[in-house]
C-alpha positions in Angstrom: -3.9 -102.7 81.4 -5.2 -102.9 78.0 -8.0 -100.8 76.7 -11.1 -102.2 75.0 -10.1 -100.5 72.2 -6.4 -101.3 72.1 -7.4 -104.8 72.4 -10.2 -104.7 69.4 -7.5 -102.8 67.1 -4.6 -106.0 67.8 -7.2 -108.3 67.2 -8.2 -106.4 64.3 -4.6 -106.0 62.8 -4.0 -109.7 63.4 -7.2 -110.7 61.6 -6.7 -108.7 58.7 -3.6 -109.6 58.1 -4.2 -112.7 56.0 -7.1 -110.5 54.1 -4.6 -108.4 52.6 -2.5 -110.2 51.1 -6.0 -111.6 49.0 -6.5 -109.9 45.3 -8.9 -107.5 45.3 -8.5 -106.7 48.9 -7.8 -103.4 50.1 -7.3 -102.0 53.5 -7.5 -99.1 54.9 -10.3 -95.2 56.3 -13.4 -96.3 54.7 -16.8 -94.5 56.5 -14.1 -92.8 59.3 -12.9 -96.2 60.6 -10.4 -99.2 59.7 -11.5 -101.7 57.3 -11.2 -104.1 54.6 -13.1 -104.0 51.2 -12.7 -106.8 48.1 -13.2 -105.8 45.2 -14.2 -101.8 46.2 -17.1 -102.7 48.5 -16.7 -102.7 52.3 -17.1 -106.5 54.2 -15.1 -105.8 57.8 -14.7 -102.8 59.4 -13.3 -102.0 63.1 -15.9 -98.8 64.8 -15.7 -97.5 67.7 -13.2 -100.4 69.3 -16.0 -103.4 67.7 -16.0 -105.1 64.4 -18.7 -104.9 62.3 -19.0 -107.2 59.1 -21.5 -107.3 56.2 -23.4 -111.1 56.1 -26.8 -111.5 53.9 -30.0 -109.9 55.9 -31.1 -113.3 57.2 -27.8 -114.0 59.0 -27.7 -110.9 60.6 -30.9 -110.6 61.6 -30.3 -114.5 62.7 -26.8 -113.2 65.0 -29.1 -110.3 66.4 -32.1 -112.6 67.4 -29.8 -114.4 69.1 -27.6 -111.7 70.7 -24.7 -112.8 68.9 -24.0 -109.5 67.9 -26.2 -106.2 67.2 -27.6 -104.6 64.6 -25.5 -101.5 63.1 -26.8 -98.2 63.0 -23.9 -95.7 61.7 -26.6 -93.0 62.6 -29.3 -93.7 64.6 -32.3 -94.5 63.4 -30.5 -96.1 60.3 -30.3 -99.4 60.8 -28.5 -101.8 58.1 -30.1 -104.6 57.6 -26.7 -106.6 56.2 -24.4 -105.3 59.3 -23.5 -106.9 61.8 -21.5 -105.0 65.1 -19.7 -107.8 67.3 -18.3 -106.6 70.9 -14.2 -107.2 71.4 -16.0 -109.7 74.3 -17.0 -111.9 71.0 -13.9 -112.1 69.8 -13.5 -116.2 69.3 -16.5 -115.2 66.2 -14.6 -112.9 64.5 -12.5 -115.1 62.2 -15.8 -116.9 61.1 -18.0 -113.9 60.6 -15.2 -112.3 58.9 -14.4 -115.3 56.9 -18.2 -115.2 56.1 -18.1 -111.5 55.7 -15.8 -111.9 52.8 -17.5 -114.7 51.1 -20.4 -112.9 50.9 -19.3 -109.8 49.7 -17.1 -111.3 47.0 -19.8 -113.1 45.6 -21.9 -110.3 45.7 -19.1 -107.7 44.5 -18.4 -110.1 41.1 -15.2 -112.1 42.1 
């Protein structure tokens, strides 16, 4: 049987995959976990077996009103307003949210 975990890292290999090969993309420990940055800032990262993504504030605050995914807190009581934690069980989001993810933060990180 495959772990929770084991299962978010495959899908999280497979989804990076294409990322990689991007300019300006570079994978690899960023905040003690897996993840992707473009152009040196941080837009998908695999914690704790669940991705979590970078979208503007009023998407994720739109995906956590909606219990798309939940608000991400690398210590509690610090919420970031931007982040965006989606369960391995949401998997069939993570291409888009990534996909969006990346948008985002090129834009932001002057593509």
């Amino acid at each position: 049987m495959v772990s929770g975990n084991d299962r978010a890292e495959r899908l999280f290999e497979e989804l990076t995959e294409d990322y990689r090969q991007r300019p300006g993309v570079v994978f690899g420990r960023m905040m003690s976990s897996d993840g992707l940055r473009v152009n040196g800032k941080i837009f998908a990262m695999l914690v704790r077996g669940r991705l979590v993504v970078k979208v503007p504030a009023e998407r994720a605050a739109d995906l956590i009103d909606r219990g798309a995914g939940q608000a991400f807190e690398p210590r509690p009581g610090r919420r970031m307003r931007e982040w965006v934690v989606l369960d391995v069980s949401d998997d069939t989001i993570w291409p888009d949210l990534t996909a969006e993810a990346f948008d985002y933060v090129s834009t932001i990180s002057g593509r």
